[in-house]
C-alpha positions in Angstrom: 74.5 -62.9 106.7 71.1 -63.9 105.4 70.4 -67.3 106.7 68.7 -70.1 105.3 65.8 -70.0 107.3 65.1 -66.3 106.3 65.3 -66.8 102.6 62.8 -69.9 103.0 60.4 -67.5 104.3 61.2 -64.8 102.1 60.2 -67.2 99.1 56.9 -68.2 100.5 55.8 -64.6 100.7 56.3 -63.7 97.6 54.7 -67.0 95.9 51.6 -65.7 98.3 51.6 -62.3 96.5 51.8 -63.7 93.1 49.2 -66.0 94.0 47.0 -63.3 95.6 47.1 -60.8 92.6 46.6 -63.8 89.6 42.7 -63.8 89.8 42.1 -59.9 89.6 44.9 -60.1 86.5 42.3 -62.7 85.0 39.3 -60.8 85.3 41.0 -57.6 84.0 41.6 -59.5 80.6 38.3 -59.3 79.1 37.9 -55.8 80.0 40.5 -54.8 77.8 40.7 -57.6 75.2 38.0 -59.1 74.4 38.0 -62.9 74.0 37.3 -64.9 70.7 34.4 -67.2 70.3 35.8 -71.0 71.0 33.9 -74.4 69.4 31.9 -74.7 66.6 28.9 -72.2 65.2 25.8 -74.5 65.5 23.2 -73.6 62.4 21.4 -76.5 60.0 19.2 -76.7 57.4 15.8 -78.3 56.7 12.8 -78.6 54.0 10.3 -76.0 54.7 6.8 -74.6 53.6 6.7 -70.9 52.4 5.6 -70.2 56.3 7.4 -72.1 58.6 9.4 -75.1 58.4 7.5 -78.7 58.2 8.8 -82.4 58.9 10.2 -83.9 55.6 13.5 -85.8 56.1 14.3 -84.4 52.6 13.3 -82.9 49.3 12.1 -85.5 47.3 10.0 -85.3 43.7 9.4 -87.3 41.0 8.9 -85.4 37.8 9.1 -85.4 34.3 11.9 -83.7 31.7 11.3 -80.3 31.4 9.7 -80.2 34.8 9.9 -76.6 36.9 9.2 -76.6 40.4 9.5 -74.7 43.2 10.0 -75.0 47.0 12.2 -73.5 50.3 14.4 -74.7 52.8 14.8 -73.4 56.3 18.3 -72.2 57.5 18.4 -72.4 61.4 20.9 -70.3 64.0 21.2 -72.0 67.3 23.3 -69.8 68.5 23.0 -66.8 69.8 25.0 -64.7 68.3 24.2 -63.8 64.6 26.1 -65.7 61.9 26.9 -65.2 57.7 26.3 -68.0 55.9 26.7 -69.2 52.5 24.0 -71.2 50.2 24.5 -73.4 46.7 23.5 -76.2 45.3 25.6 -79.7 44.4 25.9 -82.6 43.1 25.6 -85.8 45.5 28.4 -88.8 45.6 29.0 -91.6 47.4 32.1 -91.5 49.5 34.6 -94.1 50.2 33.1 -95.4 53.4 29.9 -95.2 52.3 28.1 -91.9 53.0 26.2 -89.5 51.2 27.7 -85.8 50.3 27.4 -83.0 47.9 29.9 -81.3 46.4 32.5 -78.9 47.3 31.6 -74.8 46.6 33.9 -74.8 44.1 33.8 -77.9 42.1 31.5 -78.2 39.3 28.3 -79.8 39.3 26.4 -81.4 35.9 23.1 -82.5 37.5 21.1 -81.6 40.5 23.0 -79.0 41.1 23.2 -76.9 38.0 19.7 -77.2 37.9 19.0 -75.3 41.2 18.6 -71.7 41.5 18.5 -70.3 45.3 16.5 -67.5 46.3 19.7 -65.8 48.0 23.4 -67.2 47.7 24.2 -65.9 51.2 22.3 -65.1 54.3 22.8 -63.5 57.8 20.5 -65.4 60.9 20.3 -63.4 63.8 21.1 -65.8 67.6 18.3 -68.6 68.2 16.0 -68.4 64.7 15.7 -69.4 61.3 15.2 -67.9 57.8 13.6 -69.2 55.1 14.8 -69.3 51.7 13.2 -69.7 48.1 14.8 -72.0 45.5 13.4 -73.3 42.1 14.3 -76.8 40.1 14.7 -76.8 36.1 14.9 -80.6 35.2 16.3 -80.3 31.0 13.8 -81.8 28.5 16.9 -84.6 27.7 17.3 -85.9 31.1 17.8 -89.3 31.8 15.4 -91.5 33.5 15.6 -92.6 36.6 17.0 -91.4 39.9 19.4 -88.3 40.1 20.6 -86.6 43.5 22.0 -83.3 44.8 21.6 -80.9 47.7 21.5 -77.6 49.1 24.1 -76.9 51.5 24.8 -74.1 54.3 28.5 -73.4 54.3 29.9 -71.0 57.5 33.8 -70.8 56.2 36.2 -69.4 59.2 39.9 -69.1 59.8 41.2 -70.8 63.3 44.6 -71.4 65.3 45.2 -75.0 65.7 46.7 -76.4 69.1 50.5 -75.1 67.6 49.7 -72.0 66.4 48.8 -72.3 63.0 46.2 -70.9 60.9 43.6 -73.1 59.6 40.9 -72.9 57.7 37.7 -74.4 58.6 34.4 -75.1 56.3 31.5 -75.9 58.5 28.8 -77.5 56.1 25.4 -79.3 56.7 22.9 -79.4 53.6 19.8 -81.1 52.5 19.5 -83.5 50.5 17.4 -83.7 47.1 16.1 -86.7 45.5 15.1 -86.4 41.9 13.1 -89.3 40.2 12.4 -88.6 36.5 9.8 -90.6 34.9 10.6 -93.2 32.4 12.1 -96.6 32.2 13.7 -98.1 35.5 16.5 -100.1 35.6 17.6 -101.4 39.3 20.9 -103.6 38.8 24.1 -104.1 40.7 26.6 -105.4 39.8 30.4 -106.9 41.4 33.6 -106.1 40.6 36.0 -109.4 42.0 36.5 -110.3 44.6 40.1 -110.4 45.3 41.2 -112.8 48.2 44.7 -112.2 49.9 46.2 -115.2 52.2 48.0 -114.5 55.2 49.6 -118.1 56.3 51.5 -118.8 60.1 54.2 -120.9 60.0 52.9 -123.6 61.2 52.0 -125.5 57.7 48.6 -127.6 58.9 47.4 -124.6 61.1 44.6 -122.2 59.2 45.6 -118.8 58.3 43.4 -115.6 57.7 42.4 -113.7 54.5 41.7 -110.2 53.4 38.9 -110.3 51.1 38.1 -107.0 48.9 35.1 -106.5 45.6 33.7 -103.1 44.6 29.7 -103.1 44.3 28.8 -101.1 41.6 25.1 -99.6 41.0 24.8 -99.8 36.9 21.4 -99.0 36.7 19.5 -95.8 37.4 17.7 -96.2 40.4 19.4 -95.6 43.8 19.6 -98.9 45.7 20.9 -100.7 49.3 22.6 -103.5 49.1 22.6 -107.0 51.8 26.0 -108.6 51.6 27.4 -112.4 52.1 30.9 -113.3 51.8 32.2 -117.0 52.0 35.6 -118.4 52.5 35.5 -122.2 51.1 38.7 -124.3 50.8 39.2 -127.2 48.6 37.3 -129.9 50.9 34.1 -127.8 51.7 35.0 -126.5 54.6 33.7 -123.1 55.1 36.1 -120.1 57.1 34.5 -117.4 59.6 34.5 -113.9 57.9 33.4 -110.6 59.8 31.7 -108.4 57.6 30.9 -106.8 55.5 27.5 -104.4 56.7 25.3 -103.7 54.4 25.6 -100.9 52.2 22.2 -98.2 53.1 22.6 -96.2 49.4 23.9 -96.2 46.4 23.5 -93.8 44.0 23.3 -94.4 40.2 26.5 -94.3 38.8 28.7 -94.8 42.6 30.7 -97.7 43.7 32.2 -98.9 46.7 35.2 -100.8 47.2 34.1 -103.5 50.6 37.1 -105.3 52.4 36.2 -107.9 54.6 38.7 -110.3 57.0 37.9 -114.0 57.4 39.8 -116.0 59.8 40.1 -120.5 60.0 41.3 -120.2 56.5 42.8 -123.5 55.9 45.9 -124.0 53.5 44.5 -126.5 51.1 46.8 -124.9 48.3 43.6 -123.4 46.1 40.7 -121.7 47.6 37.4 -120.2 47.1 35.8 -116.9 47.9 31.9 -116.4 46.6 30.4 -112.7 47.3 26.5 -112.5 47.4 25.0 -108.8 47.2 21.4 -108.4 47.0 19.7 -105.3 46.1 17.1 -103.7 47.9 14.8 -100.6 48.0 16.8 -97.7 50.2 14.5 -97.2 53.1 11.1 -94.7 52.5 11.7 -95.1 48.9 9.2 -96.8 46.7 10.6 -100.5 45.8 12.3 -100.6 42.1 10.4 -103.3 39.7 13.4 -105.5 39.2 16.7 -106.4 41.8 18.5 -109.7 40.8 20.8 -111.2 43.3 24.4 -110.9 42.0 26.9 -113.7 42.6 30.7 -113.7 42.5 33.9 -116.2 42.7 36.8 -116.2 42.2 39.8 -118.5 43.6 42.8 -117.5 45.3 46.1 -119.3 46.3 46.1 -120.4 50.1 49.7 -122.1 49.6 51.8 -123.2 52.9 54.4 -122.1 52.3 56.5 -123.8 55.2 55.9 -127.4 53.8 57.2 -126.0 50.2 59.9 -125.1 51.7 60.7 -128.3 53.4 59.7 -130.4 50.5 62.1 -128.1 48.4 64.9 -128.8 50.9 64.2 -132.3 50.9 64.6 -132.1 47.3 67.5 -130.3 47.3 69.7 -132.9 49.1 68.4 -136.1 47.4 69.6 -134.0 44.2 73.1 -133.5 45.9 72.8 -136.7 47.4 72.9 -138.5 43.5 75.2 -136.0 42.2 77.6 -136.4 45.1 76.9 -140.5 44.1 78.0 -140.5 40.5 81.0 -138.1 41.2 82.6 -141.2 43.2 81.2 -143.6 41.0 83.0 -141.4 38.0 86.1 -141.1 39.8 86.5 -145.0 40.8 86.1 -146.0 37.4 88.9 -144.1 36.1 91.7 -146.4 38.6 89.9 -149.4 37.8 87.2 -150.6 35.7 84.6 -152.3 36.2 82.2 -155.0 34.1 79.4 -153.5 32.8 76.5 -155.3 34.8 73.3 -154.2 33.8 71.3 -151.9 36.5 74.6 -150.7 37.7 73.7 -147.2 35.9 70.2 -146.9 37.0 70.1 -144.6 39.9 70.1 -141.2 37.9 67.0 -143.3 36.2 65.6 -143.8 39.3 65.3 -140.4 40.6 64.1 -139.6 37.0 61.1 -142.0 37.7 60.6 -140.9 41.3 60.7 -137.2 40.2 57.9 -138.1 37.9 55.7 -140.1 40.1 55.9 -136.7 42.8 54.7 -134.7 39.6 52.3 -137.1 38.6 51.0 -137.6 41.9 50.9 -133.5 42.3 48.8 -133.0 39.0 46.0 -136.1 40.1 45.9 -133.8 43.9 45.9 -130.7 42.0 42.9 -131.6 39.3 41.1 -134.1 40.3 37.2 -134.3 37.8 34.4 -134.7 39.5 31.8 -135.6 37.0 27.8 -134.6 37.0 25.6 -137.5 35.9 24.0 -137.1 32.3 20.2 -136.5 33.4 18.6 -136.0 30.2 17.2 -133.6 27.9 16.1 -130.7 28.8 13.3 -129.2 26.4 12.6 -125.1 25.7 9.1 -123.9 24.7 7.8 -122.5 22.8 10.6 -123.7 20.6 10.1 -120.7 17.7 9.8 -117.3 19.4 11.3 -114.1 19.8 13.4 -112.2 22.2 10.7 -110.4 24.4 8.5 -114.1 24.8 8.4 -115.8 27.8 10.3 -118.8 27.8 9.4 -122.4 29.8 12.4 -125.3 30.5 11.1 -128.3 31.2 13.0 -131.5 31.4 12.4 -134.9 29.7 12.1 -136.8 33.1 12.4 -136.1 36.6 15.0 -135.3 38.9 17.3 -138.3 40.1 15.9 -139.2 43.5 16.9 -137.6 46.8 16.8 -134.2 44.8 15.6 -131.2 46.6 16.8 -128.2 44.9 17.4 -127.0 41.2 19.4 -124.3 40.1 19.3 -122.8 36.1 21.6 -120.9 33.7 21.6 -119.7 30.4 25.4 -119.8 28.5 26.2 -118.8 24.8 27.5 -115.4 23.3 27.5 -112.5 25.5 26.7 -113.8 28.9 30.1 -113.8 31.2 32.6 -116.6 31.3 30.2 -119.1 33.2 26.5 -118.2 32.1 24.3 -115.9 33.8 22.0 -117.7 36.1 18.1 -117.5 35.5 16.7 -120.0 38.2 18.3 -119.4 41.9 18.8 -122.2 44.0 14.8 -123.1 44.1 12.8 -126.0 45.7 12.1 -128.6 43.1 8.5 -128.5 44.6 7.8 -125.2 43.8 7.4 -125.9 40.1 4.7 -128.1 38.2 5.2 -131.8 37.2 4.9 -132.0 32.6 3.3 -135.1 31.8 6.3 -137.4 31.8 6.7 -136.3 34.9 9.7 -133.6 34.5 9.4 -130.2 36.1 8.1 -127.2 34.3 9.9 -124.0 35.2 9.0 -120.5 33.7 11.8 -118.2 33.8 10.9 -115.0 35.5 12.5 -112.8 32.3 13.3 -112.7 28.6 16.0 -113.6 27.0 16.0 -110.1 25.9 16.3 -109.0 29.5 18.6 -111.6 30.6 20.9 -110.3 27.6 20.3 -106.4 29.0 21.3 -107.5 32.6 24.6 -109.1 31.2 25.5 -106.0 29.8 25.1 -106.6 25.7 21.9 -105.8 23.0 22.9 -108.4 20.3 21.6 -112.3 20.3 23.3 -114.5 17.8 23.8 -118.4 17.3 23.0 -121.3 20.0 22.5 -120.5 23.6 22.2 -123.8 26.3 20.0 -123.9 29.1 21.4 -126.3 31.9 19.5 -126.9 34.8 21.1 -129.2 37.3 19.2 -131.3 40.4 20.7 -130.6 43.7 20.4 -132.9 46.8 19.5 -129.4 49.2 19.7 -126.1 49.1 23.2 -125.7 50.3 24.5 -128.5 48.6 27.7 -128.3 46.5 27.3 -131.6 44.1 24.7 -131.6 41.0 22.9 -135.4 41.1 22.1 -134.7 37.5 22.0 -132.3 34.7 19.2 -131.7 31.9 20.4 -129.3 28.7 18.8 -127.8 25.9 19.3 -125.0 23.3 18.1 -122.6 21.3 19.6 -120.8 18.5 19.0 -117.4 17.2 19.0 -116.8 13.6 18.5 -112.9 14.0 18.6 -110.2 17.0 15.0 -111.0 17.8 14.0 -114.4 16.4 15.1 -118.1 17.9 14.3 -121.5 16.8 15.0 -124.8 18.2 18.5 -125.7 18.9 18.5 -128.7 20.1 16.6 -130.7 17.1 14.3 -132.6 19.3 10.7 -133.4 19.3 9.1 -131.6 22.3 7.0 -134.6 24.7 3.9 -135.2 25.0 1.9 -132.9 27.2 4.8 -130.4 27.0 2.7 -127.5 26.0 0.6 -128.4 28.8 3.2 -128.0 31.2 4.8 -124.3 30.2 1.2 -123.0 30.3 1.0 -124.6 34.0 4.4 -122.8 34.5 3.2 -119.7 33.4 0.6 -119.5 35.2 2.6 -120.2 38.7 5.4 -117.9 37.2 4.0 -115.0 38.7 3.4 -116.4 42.0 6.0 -118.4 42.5 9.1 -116.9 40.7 10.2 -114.5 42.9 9.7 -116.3 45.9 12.1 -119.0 44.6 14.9 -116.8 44.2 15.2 -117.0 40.5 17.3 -114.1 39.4 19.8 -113.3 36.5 23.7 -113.3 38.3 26.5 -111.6 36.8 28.8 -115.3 38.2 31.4 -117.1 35.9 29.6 -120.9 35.1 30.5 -123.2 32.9 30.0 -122.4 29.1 31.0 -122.6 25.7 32.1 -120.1 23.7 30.2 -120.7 20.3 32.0 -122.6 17.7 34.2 -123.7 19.9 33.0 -127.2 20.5 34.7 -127.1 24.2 33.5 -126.3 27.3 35.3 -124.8 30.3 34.3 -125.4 33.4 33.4 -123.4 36.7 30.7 -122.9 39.2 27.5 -121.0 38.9 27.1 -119.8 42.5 23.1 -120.1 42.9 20.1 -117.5 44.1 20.5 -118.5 48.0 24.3 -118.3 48.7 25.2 -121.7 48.2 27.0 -122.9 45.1 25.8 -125.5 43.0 27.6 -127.7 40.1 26.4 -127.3 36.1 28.1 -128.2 33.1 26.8 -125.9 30.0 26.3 -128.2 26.9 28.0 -127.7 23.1 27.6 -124.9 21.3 26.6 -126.7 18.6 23.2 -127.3 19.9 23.5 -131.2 20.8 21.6 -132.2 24.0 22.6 -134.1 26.9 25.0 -132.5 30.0 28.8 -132.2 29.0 31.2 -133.5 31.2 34.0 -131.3 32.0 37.7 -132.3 31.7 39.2 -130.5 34.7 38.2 -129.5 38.2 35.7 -127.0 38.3 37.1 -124.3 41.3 34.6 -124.7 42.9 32.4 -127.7 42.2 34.1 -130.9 43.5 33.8 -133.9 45.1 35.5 -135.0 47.9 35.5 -138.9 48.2 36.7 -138.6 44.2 39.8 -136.0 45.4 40.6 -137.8 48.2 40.4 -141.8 46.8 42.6 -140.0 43.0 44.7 -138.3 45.1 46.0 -141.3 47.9 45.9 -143.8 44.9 48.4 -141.0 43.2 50.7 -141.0 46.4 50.6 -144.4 46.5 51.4 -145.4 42.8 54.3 -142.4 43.5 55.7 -144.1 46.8 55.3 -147.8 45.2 57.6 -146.6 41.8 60.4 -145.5 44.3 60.5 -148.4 46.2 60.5 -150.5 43.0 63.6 -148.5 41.7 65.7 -148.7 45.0 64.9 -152.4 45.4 66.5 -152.7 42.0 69.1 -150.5 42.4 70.2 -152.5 45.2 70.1 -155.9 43.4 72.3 -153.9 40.5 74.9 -152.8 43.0 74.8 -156.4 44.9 75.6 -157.7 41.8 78.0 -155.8 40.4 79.6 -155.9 43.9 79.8 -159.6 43.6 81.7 -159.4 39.8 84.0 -157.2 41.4 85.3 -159.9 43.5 84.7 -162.3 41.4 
């Protein structure tokens, strides 16, 4: 029998001689099969001289249409086994996080890329060196102006077995990128799409929630841009949120967009919110600056609702509702064993919660909408007052700001422009600009009305369009002290006259050529710009004006009320709460006199209500 002992030690000599014989079965293998390359194929690609390769980050030309040119690229091996690659051209995109690539081998390209034509569409590198490869460029004699993009990529396509034994396979690309500028007019604009504001509340209703925030940037013109971003959470009172994010954007191509989502957190529930997006445009980096990049500015509210006090004040509701029905039931079904004489008040409670009902509602609507006016500053006078589309144009207002004034902001509002206005003066120091005679500023606007029109997106000018330039107390301040208007009206596409049928003061010739001059120095600096924003304006004809905020040049919003279309003068008070522009001490004081009035009408119709019942009580026993 075959003890324990000796079948232990049986067992350990043979794991010994498996053991022993493992490494010489390992080192046999590649003898007999030999083993298949593992990682990726290193190679790349690079601009090059006809010689040898040289240090340009890419291939970049400006040309004219119907320009030929010709130049190489270097394909490298850093391996050292010889590799098969394959070579064509594409067209570049934007993709969704924000990079640069060029198309696929097998999608079709329209630009860039159909206008390349390699040397060799597939070539073999021997281990550790580099060929060089020929390609030409045929721009078409009807391109477009401005900036087009492609590139030329390498492409090492293999097939592979994943982790679970499947067969995958893999496109190893890298590629060189091409930057076309064709000669003719530039147009560098941006423009928002948004934003869209999501509220995520907690349950506890006076704690602040967060807030998704997402806009797509778009690049309309036709020059590749960057883009600096601000986003800012506001609630009702002012009170600005934290929000991480966005980065800037480091290119965009002519024609791309890119969707941005940003998070803010302290987001108080103050029923209706505010989110304002700033991008400003700037040159990518190494390429030569474009002529013009206004700031663009977007709003747009968004419900920040808590929801848990709803729900109580609906439950709260609920049972004083049950609470009268249940009341008249019994009053119902005591009358019908004995009556009683009619005493007048006796019938008043249904009344009662009628009037309290209304007072809630009423009290609601004053919180909900409370105006906050902008003081009536004056007239605000347009030179020259007969022009055209393509002439400079000077505002300058009848007297000067109201004191403590800082800051003034401009827009333009009539037929065309977006929903609010565009905005043609950013949030600027008042000092920046020249005093007129009657001591008014004079302020040249940095563009045309012709451009202002192209930036907005529309060719045709027609009827009255208002200037309203408003006088703000510092350059983050949310409250217009005072607001000067004026008009023009155009009677053709490229002609204006005076719209506001006012003399021009004394000396105000004087003035817009001292505005012109420091135009040119001083414009840019100030942060006057066109803005795609929503502001206040009229739609012509109309006679009514709806309001809305005209976020200015420097991040900060500021107030403005557009005047009539009909080319009367003075600022026009709004009738409801701008969404963004508001004041608080007029919210607060409207909206704890409505509560108050609310609270006071209920006590007033339970006090009688009780007298009623006391006295028909006291009949009863009588």
């Amino acid at each position: 029998m075959i003890t324990a002992t000796a079948r232990r030690l049986a067992a350990f000599l043979l794991a010994v001689c498996v053991l022993a014989g493992l490494p010489a079965a390992a080192w046999a293998a590649p003898s007999s099969t030999p083993a298949a390359p593992h990682g990726r194929t290193t190679f790349g690609i690079q601009p090059s001289g006809a010689k040898k390769p040289d240090q340009r980050p890419n291939l970049s030309y400006s040309v004219t249409p119907g320009a030929a040119l010709r130049d190489y690229v270097a394909v490298w091996n850093y391996g050292t086994r010889p590799i098969t690659l394959r070579l064509y051209g594409g067209d570049a995109f934007i993709t969704a996080d924000g990079g640069f690539d060029v198309l696929a081998a097998d999608k079709k390209s329209t630009a860039v890329g159909s206008w390349l034509k390699l040397g060799k569409g597939r070539v073999t590198i021997p281990g550790r060196s580099h060929v060089i490869v020929p390609f030409t460029l045929t721009v078409p004699q009807h391109v477009t102006p401005g900036d087009h993009a492609g590139g030329i990529v390498a492409s090492l396509a293999a097939t592979r077995t994943d982790a679970k034994g499947n067969k995958v396979r893999v496109d190893q690309r890298v590629g060189a990128r091409i930057y076309l500028r064709v000669a003719g007019k530039l147009d560098a604009r941006l423009s928002v799409d948004g934003p869209h504001t999501s509220y995520h509340g907690t349950l506890n209703p006076f704690a602040a929630g967060s807030a998704t925030v997402t806009y797509t940037v778009r690049n309309t013109g036709n020059v590749r841009l960057g883009a600096r971003q601000a986003v800012r959470v506001s609630d009702l009172f002012g009170g600005d949120a934290t929000v991480r994010g966005p980065r800037d954007i480091p290119e965009l191509l002519p024609g791309s967009a890119l969707t941005v989502t940003a998070s803010a957190t302290g987001v108080l529930p103050t029923v209706r919110d505010t989110t304002t997006v700033t991008v400003d445009p700037v040159p990518v980096r190494g390429d030569v600056p474009p002529p013009v990049r206004p700031r663009v500015t977007a709003a747009a509210g968004f419900w920040a609702v808590p929801w848990t006090v709803l729900g109580l004040l609906l439950l709260v509701a609920a049972a004083v509702a049950v609470f009268f029905v249940r009341r008249r039931l019994r009053r119902r079904g005591t009358g019908a064993v004995r009556r009683r004489p009619a005493v007048a008040g006796t019938d008043r409670a249904p009344a009662a919660g009628r009037a309290a009902a209304l007072a809630v509602v009423t009290a609601a609507t004053v919180l909900a909408g409370s105006p906050s006016w902008a003081a009536d500053a004056g007239q605000l006078t347009v030179s020259p007052q007969h022009g055209s589309d393509t002439q400079p144009i000077t505002i300058t207002t009848g007297t000067p700001c109201p004191s403590g004034t800082t800051n003034v902001i401009a827009r333009v509002a009539g037929a065309g422009f977006p929903h609010g206005g565009q905005i043609v003066v950013g949030n600027a120091p008042l000092a920046t600009y020249p005093k007129a005679s009657g001591g008014g500023a004079s302020i040249p606007l940095i563009y045309t009305m012709r451009d202002y029109a192209t930036t907005a997106g529309f060719h045709t000018l027609h009827g009255t369009y208002t200037f309203t330039l408003s006088c703000l107390k510092g350059a983050f301040s949310r409250t217009s002290a005072g607001d000067f208007s004026g008009s023009l009206r155009f009677s053709s596409n490229s002609a204006y006259g005076d719209g506001t049928k006012a003399k021009t003061p004394a000396g105000a010739g004087a003035g817009a050529g001292a505005g012109a001059g420091a135009g040119a120095g001083t414009g840019a600096g100030a942060g006057a710009g066109a803005s795609s924003q929503p502001a206040a304006s009229a739609s012509p004809g109309s006679g009514a004006v709806v309001p809305s905020v005209a976020p200015n040049g420097s991040g900060a919003e500021a107030p403005a009320a557009s005047g009539a279309p009909d080319g009367t003068t003075g600022a026009v008070r709004t009738a409801a709460e701008s969404p963004v522009r508001h004041s608080n001490t007029t919210l607060v004081v409207l909206s704890t006199s409505g509560f108050a009035v609310a609270l006071l009408a209920v006590a007033l119709f339970w006090a009688r209500g009780r007298r009623a019942r006391a006295a028909a009580a006291s009949g009863s026993s009588d």
